[in-house]
N, CA, C and O atoms as a DFTB+ gen file, in Angstrom:
536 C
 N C O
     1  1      -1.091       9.308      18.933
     2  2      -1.491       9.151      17.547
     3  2      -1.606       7.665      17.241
     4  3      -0.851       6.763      17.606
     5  1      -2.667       7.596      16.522
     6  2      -2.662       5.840      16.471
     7  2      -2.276       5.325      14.867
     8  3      -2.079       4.172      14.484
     9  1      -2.232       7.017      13.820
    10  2      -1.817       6.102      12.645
    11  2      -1.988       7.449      12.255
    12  3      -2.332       8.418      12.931
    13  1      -1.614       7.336      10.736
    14  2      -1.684       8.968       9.967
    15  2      -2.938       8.994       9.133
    16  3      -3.409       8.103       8.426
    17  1      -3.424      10.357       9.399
    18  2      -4.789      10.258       8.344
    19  2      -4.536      11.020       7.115
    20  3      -4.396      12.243       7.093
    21  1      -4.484      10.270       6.127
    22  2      -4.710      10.791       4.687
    23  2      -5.603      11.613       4.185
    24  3      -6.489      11.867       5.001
    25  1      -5.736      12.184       3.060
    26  2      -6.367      13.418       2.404
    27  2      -7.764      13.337       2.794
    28  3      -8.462      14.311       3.077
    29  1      -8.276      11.654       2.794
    30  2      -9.918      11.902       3.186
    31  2     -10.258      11.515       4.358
    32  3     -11.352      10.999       4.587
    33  1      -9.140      11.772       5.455
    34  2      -9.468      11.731       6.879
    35  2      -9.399      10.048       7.359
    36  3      -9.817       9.678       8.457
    37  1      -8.837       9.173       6.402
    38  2      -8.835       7.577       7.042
    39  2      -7.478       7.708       7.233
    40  3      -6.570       8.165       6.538
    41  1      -7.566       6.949       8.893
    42  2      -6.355       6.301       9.215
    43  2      -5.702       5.542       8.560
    44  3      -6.299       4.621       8.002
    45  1      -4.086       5.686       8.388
    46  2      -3.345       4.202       7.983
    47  2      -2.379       4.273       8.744
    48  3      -1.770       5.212       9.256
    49  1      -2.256       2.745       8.788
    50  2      -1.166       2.285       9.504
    51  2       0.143       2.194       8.763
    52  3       1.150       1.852       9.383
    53  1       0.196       2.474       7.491
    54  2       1.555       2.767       6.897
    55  2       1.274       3.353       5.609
    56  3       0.184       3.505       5.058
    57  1       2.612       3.704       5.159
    58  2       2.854       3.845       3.753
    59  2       3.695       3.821       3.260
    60  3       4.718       3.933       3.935
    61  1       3.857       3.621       1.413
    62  2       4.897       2.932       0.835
    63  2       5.069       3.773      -0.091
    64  3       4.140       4.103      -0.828
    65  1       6.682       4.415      -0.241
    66  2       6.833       5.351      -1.554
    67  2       7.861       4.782      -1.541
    68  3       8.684       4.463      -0.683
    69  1       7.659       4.592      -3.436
    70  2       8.703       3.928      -3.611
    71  2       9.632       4.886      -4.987
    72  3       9.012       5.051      -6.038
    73  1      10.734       5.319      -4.902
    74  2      11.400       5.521      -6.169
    75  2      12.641       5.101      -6.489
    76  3      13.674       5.134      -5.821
    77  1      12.334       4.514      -8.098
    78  2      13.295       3.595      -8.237
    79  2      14.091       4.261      -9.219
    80  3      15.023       3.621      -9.707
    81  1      13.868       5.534      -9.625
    82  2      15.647       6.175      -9.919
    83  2      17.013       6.215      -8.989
    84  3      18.206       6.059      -9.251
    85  1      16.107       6.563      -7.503
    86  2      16.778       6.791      -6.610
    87  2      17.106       5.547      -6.118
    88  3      18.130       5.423      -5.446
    89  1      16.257       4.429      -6.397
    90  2      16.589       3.057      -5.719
    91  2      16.390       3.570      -3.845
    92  3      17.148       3.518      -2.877
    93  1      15.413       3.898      -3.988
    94  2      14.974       5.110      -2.331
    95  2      13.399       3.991      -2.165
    96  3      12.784       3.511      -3.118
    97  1      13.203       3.887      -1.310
    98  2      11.763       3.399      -0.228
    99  2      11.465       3.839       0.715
   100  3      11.971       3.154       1.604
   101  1      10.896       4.645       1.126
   102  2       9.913       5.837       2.715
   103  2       8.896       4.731       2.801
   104  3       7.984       4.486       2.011
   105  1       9.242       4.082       3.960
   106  2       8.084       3.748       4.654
   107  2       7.632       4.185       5.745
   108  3       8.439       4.384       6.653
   109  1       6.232       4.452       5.954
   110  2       6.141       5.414       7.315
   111  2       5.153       4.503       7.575
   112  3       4.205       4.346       6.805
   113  1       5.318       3.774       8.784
   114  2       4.495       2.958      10.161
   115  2       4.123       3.782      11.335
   116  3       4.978       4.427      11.943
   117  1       2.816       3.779      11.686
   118  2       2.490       4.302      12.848
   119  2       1.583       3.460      13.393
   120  3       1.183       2.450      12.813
   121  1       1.098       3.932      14.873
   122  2      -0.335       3.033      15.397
   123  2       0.343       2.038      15.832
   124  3       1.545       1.836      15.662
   125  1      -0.328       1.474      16.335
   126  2      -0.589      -0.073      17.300
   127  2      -1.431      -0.793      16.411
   128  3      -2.608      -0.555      16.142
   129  1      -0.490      -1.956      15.865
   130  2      -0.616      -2.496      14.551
   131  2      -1.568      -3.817      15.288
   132  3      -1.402      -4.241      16.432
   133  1      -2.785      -4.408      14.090
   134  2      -3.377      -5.485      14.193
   135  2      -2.909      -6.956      13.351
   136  3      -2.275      -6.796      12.307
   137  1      -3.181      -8.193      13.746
   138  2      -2.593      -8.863      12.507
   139  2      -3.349      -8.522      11.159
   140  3      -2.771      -9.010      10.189
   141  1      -4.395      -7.871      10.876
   142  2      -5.218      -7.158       9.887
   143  2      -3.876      -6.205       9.225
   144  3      -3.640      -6.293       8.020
   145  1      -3.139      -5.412      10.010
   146  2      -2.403      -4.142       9.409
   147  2      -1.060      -4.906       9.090
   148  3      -0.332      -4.585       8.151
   149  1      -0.827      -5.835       9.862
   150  2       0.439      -6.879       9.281
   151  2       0.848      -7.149       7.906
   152  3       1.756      -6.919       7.108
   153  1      -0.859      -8.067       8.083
   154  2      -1.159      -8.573       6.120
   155  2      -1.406      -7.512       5.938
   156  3      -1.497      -7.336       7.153
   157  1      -1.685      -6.263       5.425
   158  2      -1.787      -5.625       4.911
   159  2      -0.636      -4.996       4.373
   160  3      -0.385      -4.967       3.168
   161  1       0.069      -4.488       5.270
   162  2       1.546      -4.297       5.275
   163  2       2.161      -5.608       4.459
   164  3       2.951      -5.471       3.526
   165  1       1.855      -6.451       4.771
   166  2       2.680      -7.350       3.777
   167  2       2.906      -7.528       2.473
   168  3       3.937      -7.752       1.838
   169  1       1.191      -7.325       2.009
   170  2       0.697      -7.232       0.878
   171  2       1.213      -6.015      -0.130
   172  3       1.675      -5.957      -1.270
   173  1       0.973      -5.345       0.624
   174  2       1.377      -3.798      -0.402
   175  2       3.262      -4.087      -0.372
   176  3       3.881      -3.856      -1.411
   177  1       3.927      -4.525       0.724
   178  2       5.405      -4.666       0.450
   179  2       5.820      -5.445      -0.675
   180  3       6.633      -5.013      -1.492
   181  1       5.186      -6.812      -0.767
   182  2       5.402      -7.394      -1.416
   183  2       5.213      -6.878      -2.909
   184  3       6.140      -7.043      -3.702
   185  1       4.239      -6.366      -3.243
   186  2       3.694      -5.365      -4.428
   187  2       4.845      -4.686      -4.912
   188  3       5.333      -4.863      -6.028
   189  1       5.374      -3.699      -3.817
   190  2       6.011      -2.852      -4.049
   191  2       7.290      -3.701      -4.680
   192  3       7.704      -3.364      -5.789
   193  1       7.954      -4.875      -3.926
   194  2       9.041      -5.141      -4.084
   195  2       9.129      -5.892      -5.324
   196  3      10.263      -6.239      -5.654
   197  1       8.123      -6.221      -6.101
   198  2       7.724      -7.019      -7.377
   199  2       7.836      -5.646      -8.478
   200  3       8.315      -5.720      -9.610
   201  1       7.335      -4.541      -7.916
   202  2       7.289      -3.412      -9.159
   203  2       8.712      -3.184      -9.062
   204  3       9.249      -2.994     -10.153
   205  1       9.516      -3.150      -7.986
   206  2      11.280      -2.431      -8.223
   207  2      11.601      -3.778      -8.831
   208  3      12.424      -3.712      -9.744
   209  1      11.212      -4.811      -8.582
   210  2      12.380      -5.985      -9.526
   211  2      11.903      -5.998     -10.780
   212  3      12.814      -6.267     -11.563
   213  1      10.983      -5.844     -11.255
   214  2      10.182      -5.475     -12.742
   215  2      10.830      -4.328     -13.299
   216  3      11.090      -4.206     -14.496
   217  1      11.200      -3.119     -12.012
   218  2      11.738      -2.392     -13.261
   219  2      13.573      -2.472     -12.841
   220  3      14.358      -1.565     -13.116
   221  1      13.818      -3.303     -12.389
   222  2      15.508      -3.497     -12.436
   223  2      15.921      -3.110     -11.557
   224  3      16.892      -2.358     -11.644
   225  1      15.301      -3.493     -10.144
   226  2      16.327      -2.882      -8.901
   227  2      16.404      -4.845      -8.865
   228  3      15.563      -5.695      -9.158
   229  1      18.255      -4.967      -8.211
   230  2      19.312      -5.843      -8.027
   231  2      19.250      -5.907      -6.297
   232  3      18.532      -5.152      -5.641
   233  1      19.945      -6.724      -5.831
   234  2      19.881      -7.081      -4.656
   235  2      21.199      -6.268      -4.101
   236  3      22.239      -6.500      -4.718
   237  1      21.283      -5.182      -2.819
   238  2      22.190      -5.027      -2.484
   239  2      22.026      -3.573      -3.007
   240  3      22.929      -2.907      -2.500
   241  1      21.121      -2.683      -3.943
   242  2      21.403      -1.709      -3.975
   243  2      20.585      -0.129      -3.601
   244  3      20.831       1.059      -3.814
   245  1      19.319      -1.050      -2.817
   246  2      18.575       0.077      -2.754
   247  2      18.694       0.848      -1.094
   248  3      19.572       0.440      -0.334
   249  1      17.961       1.708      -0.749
   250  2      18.441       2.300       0.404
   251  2      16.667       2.052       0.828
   252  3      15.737       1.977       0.025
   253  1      16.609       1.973       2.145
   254  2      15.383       1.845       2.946
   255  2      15.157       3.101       4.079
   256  3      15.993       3.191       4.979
   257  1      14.410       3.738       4.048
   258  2      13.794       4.778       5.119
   259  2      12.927       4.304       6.116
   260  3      11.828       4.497       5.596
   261  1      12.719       3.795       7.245
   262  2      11.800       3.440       8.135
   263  2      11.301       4.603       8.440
   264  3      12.282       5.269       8.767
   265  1      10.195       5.372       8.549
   266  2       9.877       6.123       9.256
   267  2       9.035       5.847      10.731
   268  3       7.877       6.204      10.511
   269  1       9.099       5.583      11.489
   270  2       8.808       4.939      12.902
   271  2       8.024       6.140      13.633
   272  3       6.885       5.713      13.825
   273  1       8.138       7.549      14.162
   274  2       8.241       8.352      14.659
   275  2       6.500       8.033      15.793
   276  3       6.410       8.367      16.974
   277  1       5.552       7.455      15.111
   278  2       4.492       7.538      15.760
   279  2       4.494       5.861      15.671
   280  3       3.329       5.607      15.362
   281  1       4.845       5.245      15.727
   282  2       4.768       3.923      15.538
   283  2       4.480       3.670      17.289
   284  3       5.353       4.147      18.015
   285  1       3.391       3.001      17.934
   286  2       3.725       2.138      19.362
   287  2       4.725       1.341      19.248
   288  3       5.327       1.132      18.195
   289  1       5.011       0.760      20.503
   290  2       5.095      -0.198      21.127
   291  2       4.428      -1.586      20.725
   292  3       3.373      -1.916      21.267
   293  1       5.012      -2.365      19.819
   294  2       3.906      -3.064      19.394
   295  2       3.976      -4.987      20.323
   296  3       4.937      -5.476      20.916
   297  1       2.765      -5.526      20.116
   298  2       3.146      -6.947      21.003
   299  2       4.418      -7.921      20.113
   300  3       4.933      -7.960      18.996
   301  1       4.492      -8.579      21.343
   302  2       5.443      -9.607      21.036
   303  2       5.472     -10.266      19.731
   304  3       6.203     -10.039      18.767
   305  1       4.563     -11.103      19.878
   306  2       4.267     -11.943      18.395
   307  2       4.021     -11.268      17.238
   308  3       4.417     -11.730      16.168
   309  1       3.293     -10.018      17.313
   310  2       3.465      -9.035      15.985
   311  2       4.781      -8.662      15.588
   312  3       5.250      -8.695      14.450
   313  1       5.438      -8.232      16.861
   314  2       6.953      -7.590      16.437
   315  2       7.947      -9.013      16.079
   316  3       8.851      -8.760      15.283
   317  1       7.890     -10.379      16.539
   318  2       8.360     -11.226      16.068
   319  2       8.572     -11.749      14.464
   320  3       9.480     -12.192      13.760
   321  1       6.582     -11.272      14.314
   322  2       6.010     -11.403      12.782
   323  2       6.819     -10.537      11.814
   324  3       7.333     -11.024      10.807
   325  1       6.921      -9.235      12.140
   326  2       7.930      -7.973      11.544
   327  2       9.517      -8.675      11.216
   328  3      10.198      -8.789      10.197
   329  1       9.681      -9.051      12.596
   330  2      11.291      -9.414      12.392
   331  2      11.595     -10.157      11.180
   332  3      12.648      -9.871      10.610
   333  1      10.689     -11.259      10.582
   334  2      10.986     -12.383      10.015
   335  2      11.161     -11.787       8.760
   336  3      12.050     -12.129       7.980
   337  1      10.165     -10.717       8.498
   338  2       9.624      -9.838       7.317
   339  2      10.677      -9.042       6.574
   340  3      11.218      -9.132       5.472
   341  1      10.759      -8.156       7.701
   342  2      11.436      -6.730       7.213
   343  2      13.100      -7.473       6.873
   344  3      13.436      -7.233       5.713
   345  1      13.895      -8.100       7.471
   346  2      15.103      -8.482       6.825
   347  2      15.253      -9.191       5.755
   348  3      16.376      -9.630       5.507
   349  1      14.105      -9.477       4.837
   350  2      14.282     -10.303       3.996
   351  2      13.988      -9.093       2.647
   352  3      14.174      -9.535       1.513
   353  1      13.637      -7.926       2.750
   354  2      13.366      -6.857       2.120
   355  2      15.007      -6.332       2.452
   356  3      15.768      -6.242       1.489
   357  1      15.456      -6.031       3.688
   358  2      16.633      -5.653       3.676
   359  2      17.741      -6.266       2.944
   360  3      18.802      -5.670       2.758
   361  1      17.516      -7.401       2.544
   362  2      18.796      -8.214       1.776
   363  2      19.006      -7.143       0.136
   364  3      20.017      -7.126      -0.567
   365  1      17.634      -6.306      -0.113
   366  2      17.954      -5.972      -1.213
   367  2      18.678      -4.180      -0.664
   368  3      18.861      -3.200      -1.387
   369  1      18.815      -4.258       0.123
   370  2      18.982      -2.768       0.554
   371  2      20.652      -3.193       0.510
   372  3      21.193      -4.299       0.488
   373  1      21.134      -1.994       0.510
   374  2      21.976      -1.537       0.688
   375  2      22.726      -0.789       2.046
   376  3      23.940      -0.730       2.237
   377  1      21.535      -0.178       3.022
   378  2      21.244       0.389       3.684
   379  2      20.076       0.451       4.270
   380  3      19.130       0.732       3.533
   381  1      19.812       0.226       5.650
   382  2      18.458       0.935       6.168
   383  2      18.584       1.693       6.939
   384  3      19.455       1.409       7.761
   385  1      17.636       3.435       7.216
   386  2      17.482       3.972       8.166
   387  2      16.224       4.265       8.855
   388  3      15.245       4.472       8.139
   389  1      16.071       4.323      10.293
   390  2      15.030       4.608      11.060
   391  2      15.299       5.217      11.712
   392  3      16.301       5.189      12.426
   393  1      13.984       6.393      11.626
   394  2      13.556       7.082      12.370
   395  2      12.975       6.925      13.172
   396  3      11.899       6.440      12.823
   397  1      13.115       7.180      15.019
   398  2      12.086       6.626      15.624
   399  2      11.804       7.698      16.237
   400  3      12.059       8.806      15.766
   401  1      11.181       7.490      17.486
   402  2      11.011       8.362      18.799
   403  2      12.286       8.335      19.839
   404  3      13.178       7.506      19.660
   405  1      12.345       9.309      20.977
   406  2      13.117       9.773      21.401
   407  2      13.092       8.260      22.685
   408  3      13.900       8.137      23.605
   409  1      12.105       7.427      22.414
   410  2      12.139       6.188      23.682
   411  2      12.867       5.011      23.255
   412  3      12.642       4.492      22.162
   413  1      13.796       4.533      24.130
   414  2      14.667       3.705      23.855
   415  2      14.204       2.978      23.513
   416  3      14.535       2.452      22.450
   417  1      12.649       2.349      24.628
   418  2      12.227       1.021      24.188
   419  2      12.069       0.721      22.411
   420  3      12.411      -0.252      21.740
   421  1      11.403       2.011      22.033
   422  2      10.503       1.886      20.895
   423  2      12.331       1.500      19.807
   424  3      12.458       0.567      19.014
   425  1      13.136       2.256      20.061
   426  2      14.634       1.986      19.425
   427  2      14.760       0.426      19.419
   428  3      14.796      -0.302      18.427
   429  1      14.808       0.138      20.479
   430  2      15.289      -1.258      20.561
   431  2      14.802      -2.252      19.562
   432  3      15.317      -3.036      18.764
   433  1      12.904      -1.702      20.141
   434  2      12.056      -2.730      19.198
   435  2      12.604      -2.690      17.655
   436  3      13.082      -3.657      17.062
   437  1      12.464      -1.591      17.216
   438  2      12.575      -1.415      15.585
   439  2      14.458      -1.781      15.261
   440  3      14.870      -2.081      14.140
   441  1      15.251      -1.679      16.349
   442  2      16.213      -2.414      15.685
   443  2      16.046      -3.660      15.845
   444  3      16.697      -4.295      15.015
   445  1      15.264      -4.507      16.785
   446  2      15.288      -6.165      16.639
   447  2      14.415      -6.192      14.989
   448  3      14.514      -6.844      13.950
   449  1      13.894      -5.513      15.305
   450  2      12.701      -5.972      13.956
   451  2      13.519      -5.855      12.310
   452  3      13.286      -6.541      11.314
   453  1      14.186      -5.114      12.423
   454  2      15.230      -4.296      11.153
   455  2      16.213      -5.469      10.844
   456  3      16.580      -6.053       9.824
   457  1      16.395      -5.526      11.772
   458  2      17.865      -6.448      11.345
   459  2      18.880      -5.397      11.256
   460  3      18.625      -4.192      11.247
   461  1      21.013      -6.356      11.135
   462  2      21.965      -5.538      11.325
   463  2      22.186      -4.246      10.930
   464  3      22.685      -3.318      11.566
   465  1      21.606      -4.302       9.402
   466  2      21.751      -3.973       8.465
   467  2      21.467      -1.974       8.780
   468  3      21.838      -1.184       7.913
   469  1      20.899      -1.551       9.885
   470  2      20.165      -0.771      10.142
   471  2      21.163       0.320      11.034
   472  3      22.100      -0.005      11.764
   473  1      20.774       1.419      10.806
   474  2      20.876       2.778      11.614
   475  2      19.675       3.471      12.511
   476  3      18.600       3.785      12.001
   477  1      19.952       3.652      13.767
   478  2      18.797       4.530      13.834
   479  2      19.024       5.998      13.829
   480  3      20.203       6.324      13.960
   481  1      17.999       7.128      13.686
   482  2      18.193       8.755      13.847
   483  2      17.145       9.184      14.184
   484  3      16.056       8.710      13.861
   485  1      17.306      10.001      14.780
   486  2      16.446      11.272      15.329
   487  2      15.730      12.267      14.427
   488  3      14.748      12.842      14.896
   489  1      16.143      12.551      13.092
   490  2      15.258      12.932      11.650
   491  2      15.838      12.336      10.838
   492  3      16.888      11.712      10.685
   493  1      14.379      12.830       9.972
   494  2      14.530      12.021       8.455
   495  2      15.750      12.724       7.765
   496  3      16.747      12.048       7.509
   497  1      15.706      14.001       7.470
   498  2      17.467      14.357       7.141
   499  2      18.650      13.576       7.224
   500  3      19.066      12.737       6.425
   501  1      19.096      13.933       8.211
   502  2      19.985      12.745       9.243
   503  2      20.417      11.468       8.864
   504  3      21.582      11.069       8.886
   505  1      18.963      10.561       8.355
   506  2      19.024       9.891       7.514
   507  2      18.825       9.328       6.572
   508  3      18.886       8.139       6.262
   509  1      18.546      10.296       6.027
   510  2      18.274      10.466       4.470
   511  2      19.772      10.435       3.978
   512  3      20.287       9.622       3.210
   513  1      20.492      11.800       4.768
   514  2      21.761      12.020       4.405
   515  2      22.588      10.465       4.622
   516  3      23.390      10.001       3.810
   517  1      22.270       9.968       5.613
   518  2      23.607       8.158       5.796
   519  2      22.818       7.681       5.042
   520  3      23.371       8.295       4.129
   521  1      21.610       6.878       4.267
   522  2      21.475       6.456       3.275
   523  2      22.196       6.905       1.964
   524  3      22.373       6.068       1.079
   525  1      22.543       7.963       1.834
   526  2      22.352       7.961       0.563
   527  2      24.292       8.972       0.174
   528  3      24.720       9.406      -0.896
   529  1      25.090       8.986       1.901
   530  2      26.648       9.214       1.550
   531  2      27.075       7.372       0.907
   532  3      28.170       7.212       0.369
   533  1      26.317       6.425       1.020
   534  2      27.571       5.422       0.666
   535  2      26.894       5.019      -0.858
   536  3      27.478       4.232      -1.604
Protein backbone atom coordinates (compact mmCIF):
# COMPACT_ATOMS: atom_id res chain seq x y z
CA UNK A 1 0.00 0.00 0.00
CA UNK A 2 1.57 3.23 -0.77
CA UNK A 3 -0.95 5.60 1.09
CA UNK A 4 -4.79 5.56 1.90
CA UNK A 5 -7.33 6.53 -0.66
CA UNK A 6 -10.08 8.76 0.42
CA UNK A 7 -13.79 8.99 -0.60
CA UNK A 8 -12.76 10.21 -4.20
CA UNK A 9 -10.17 7.60 -4.78
CA UNK A 10 -6.87 10.12 -4.14
CA UNK A 11 -4.09 8.89 -2.33
CA UNK A 12 -2.81 10.52 0.94
CA UNK A 13 -0.03 10.24 2.65
CA UNK A 14 -1.61 11.19 5.97
CA UNK A 15 -4.22 12.43 8.07
CA UNK A 16 -5.07 14.68 10.85
CA UNK A 17 -8.08 14.34 13.32
CA UNK A 18 -8.03 16.35 15.71
CA UNK A 19 -10.41 16.53 18.98
CA UNK A 20 -9.99 18.88 21.41
CA UNK A 21 -12.59 17.84 24.08
CA UNK A 22 -10.72 14.83 24.25
CA UNK A 23 -7.40 16.73 23.89
CA UNK A 24 -7.01 13.30 21.37
CA UNK A 25 -4.93 13.64 17.73
CA UNK A 26 -5.16 10.31 15.10
CA UNK A 27 -2.67 10.72 12.85
CA UNK A 28 -2.52 8.13 10.22
CA UNK A 29 0.86 8.10 7.90
CA UNK A 30 1.25 5.73 5.21
CA UNK A 31 3.36 5.37 1.81
CA UNK A 32 6.86 6.14 1.10
CA UNK A 33 6.88 9.72 1.87
CA UNK A 34 8.40 12.57 -0.63
CA UNK A 35 9.96 15.86 0.65
CA UNK A 36 6.55 17.15 -1.19
CA UNK A 37 4.48 14.87 1.60
CA UNK A 38 6.92 16.18 4.41
CA UNK A 39 5.86 19.90 3.78
CA UNK A 40 2.78 18.93 3.45
CA UNK A 41 2.60 17.07 6.53
CA UNK A 42 4.10 19.93 8.09
CA UNK A 43 1.80 22.34 6.98
CA UNK A 44 -1.47 20.81 7.92
CA UNK A 45 0.42 19.91 11.58
CA UNK A 46 1.24 23.07 12.14
CA UNK A 47 -2.50 24.22 11.29
CA UNK A 48 -3.73 21.78 13.37
CA UNK A 49 -1.53 22.67 16.33
CA UNK A 50 -2.49 26.56 16.00
CA UNK A 51 -6.40 25.51 16.01
CA UNK A 52 -5.84 23.33 19.57
CA UNK A 53 -3.85 26.39 21.05
CA UNK A 54 -6.68 28.82 19.81
CA UNK A 55 -9.04 26.79 21.40
CA UNK A 56 -7.04 26.13 24.81
CA UNK A 57 -5.08 23.02 24.62
CA UNK A 58 -1.80 23.73 27.30
CA UNK A 59 1.40 22.03 26.94
CA UNK A 60 1.67 18.62 28.53
CA UNK A 61 -1.90 17.63 28.12
CA UNK A 62 -2.92 16.18 25.04
CA UNK A 63 -2.56 12.48 24.00
CA UNK A 64 -1.11 11.63 20.37
CA UNK A 65 -2.16 8.47 18.19
CA UNK A 66 0.45 7.64 15.47
CA UNK A 67 -1.16 5.47 13.26
CA UNK A 68 1.90 3.90 11.25
CA UNK A 69 0.40 0.49 10.16
CA UNK A 70 1.07 1.06 6.27
CA UNK A 71 3.66 3.57 6.66
CA UNK A 72 7.28 2.26 4.64
CA UNK A 73 10.40 2.27 5.51
CA UNK A 74 11.20 5.68 4.89
CA UNK A 75 15.00 7.29 3.79
CA UNK A 76 17.40 8.55 6.04
CA UNK A 77 17.23 12.24 5.67
CA UNK A 78 13.37 12.19 5.52
CA UNK A 79 13.18 10.15 8.72
CA UNK A 80 15.89 12.54 10.24
CA UNK A 81 13.50 15.50 8.88
CA UNK A 82 10.48 13.68 11.01
CA UNK A 83 12.67 13.31 14.03
CA UNK A 84 13.29 17.05 14.45
CA UNK A 85 9.42 17.57 13.83
CA UNK A 86 7.36 15.17 15.55
CA UNK A 87 9.04 15.83 19.21
CA UNK A 88 8.42 19.23 19.23
CA UNK A 89 4.49 18.47 18.81
CA UNK A 90 5.16 15.85 21.50
CA UNK A 91 6.21 18.45 24.15
CA UNK A 92 2.46 19.26 24.12
CA UNK A 93 1.40 15.64 24.57
CA UNK A 94 1.08 14.07 27.38
CA UNK A 95 1.46 10.81 25.82
CA UNK A 96 2.18 9.28 22.45
CA UNK A 97 1.04 6.04 20.91
CA UNK A 98 2.02 4.08 17.75
CA UNK A 99 0.77 1.82 15.92
CA UNK A 100 2.96 0.12 13.62
CA UNK A 101 3.54 -3.07 11.69
CA UNK A 102 4.53 -6.32 12.97
CA UNK A 103 8.50 -5.34 11.47
CA UNK A 104 10.89 -4.35 13.89
CA UNK A 105 12.69 -2.26 11.50
CA UNK A 106 9.62 -0.12 10.74
CA UNK A 107 9.30 -0.04 15.11
CA UNK A 108 12.56 1.18 15.48
CA UNK A 109 12.23 3.83 12.78
CA UNK A 110 9.00 5.41 14.25
CA UNK A 111 10.43 5.23 17.73
CA UNK A 112 13.68 7.25 16.65
CA UNK A 113 11.36 9.59 14.90
CA UNK A 114 8.74 9.92 18.07
CA UNK A 115 10.91 10.65 20.59
CA UNK A 116 10.93 9.17 24.52
CA UNK A 117 7.88 10.21 25.07
CA UNK A 118 6.31 7.22 23.03
CA UNK A 119 4.74 3.65 23.25
CA UNK A 120 4.51 1.35 20.60
CA UNK A 121 1.28 -1.35 19.95
CA UNK A 122 0.06 -3.71 17.81
CA UNK A 123 -3.75 -1.95 17.66
CA UNK A 124 -5.26 1.10 17.85
CA UNK A 125 -7.35 -0.16 20.99
CA UNK A 126 -4.36 -1.13 22.86
CA UNK A 127 -3.52 2.22 22.47
CA UNK A 128 -6.04 4.16 22.57
CA UNK A 129 -6.64 2.42 25.92
CA UNK A 130 -2.55 3.61 27.38
CA UNK A 131 -3.28 7.00 26.05
CA UNK A 132 -6.00 7.74 27.61
CA UNK A 133 -5.56 5.27 31.45
CA UNK A 134 -3.15 8.23 32.65
Amino acid sequence: MTGMKNGSGVVERFKLEHDMSRRFLRVEIAGFWTADDLLAFQREAASTLQRAIAAGATPGEGRILVVATHFSIQDKNLTDEISRIIPLYGKLAKRIAIVGSPSALQRLQMKRMTGGNASTFDCEDAAQAWLFEA
